[in-house]
C-alpha positions as CSV (number, residue, x, y, z in Angstrom):
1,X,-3.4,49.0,19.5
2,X,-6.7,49.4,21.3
3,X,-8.8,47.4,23.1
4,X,-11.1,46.0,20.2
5,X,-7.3,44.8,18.3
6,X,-6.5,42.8,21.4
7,X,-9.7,41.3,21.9
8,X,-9.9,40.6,18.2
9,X,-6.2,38.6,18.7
10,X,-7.1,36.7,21.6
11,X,-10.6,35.3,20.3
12,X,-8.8,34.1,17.5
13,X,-5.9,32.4,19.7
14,X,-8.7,31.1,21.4
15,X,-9.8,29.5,18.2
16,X,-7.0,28.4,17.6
17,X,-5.7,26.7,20.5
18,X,-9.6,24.9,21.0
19,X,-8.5,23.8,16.9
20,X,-5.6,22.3,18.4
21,X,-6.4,20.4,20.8
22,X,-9.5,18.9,18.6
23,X,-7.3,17.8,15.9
24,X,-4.8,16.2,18.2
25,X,-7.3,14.9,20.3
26,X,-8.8,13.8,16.8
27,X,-5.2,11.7,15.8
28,X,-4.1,10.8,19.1
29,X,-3.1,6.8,19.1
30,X,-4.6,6.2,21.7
31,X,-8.2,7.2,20.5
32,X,-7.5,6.0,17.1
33,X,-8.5,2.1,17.9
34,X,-11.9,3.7,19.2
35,X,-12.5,5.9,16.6
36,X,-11.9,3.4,14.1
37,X,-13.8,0.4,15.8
38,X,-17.6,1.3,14.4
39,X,-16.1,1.4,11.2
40,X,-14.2,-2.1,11.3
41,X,-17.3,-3.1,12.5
42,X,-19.3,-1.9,9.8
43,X,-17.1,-3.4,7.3
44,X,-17.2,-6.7,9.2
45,X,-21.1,-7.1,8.3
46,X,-20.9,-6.9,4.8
């Protein structure tokens, strides 16, 4: 493998690992109650 194969692999493991910490930052529990407040909220108006 050249160079261009492993700095194709490690931009996309970069990708990757930045994907997983969104989505677990995303469906933590302990962000869920703040995330979730505005809509509560919203639906309290009505």
């Amino acid at each position: 493998m050249d160079l261009s194969a492993f700095l194709y692999l490690g931009v996309t493991f970069g990708l990757f690992i930045i994907f997983a910490i969104i989505v677990v930052r995303t469906y933590s529990k302990k962000r869920k109650d703040t995330m979730e407040r505005p809509k509560h909220r919203m639906l309290d108006d009505d």
